[in-house]
N, C-alpha and C positions, 0 to 999 in steps of 0.2 A: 558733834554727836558721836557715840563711841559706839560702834558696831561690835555684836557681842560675836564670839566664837561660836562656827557653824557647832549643833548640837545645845548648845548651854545657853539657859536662858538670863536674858538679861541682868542686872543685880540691880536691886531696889535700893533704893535713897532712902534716908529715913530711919526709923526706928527698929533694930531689928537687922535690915538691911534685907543681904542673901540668904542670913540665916534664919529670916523669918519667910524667904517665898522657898527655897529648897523641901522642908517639911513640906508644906504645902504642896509640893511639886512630883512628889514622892508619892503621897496618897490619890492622886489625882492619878498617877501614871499604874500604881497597882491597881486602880478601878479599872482602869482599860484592859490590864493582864487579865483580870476575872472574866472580864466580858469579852476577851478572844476562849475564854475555854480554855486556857494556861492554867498551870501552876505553877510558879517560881519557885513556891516552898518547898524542897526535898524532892522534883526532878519527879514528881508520880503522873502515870499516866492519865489523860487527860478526862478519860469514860472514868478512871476508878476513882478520882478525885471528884468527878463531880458526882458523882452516885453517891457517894462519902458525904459529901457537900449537902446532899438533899435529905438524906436520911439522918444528919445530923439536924439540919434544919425540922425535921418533924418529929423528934426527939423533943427537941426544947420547945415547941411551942406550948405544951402544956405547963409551963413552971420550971423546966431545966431538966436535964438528960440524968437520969438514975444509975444506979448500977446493974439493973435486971437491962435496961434499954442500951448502955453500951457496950453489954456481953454481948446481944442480939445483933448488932451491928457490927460485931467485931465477927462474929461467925458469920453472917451472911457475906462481908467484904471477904474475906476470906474464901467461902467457898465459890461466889462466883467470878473475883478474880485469881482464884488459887496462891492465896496469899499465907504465912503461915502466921501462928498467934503474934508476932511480934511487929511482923510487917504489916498487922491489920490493924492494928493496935496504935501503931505510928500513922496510918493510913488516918485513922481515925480524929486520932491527935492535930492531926494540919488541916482535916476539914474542918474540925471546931475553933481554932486558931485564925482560919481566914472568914468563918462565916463572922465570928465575932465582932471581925472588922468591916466584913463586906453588907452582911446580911443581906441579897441579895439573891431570889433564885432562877432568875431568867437568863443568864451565862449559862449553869449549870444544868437548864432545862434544857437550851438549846444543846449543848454538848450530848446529852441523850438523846437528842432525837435525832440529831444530824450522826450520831455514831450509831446508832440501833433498828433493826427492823421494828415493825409492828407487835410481832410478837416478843423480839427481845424489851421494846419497850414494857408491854404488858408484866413481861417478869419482876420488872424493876418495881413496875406500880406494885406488885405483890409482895416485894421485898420493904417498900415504903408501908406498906399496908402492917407488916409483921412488926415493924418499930412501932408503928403508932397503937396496935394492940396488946404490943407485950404488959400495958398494966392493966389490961383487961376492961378498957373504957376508950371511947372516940370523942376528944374534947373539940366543942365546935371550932376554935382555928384548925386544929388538925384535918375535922372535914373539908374544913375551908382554902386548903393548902392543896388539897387529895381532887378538888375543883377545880383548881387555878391551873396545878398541875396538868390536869388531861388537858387542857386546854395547849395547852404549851409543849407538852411532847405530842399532842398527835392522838392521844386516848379519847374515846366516845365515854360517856357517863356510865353507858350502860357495862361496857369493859370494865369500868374502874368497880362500880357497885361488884361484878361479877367476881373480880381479883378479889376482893374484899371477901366475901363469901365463901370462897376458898379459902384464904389463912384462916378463918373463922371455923368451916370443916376442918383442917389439920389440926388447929387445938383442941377443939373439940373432940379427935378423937386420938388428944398426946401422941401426935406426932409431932417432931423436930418440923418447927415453922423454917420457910423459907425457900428460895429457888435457887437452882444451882446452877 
């Protein structure tokens, strides 16, 4: 029996061989970077990626992310990590890239809540609130998401209803939605 090299997993017999468990081996090992609250892709910090991560994720649940919804996302990444158009823009670009693969919001849930107070989480819910109303409708996963969420960062119902209400007042009264 031939002991494999500390680090590298065995090689498979068979059809395919190494080059059929490596692939495999590879997705398995970036599921776990997600769920430390990593990014491997382009080195971003780990609250801005997953704020990216989330609000990309409530973008697309309604049928896929627009161009009114990744303006909105690109400005609020921006202003609350002081990012400028280009680096929110690419911010945005690797959240869509890994949700794609990962889909996945419990890594990115806990990375806010283990990085945020109370109230900073709250901001964020507000910021998630502004994507999912920028088409001027709340489609039921989005609720559904807006549920799961408080649950997971640490929000009470009545916090999130309350965030809600608020972006709802700023457009209401054409103000620049979002928190900074």
């Amino acid at each position: 029996m031939r002991v494999p090299e500390a680090g590298r997993p065995p090689a498979v017999e068979g059809p395919g061989g190494a080059a059929y468990l490596m692939p495999m081996l590879e997705r398995i090992r970036s599921l776990f970077t997600a769920f430390r609250g990593e990014d491997a892709e382009g080195g971003w910090d780990a609250l801005a990626f997953a704020v990216a991560a989330l609000m990309t994720e409530a973008a697309s649940l309604d049928g896929g992310m627009d161009a009114v919804e990744r303006e909105r996302i690109a400005a609020l990444l921006g202003r609350r990590f002081r990012l400028d158009a280009a680096e929110a823009a690419a911010l945005l670009g690797a959240a869509e890239r890994r949700m794609a693969d990962v889909q996945q919001i419990y890594p990115y849930a806990r990375t806010v809540k283990d990085s945020l107070s109370e109230e900073e989480r709250v901001a964020v819910v507000e910021m998630l609130w502004d994507v999912i109303l920028a088409d001027g409708r709340v489609d039921d996963h989005e609720a559904n998401l807006m549920r799961r969420l408080g649950g997971l960062i640490g929000i009470r119902d009545v916090d999130i209803g309350a965030a809600r209400k608020r972006v709802l007042a700023r457009m209401d009264c054409g103000t620049e939605g979002g928190v900074g």
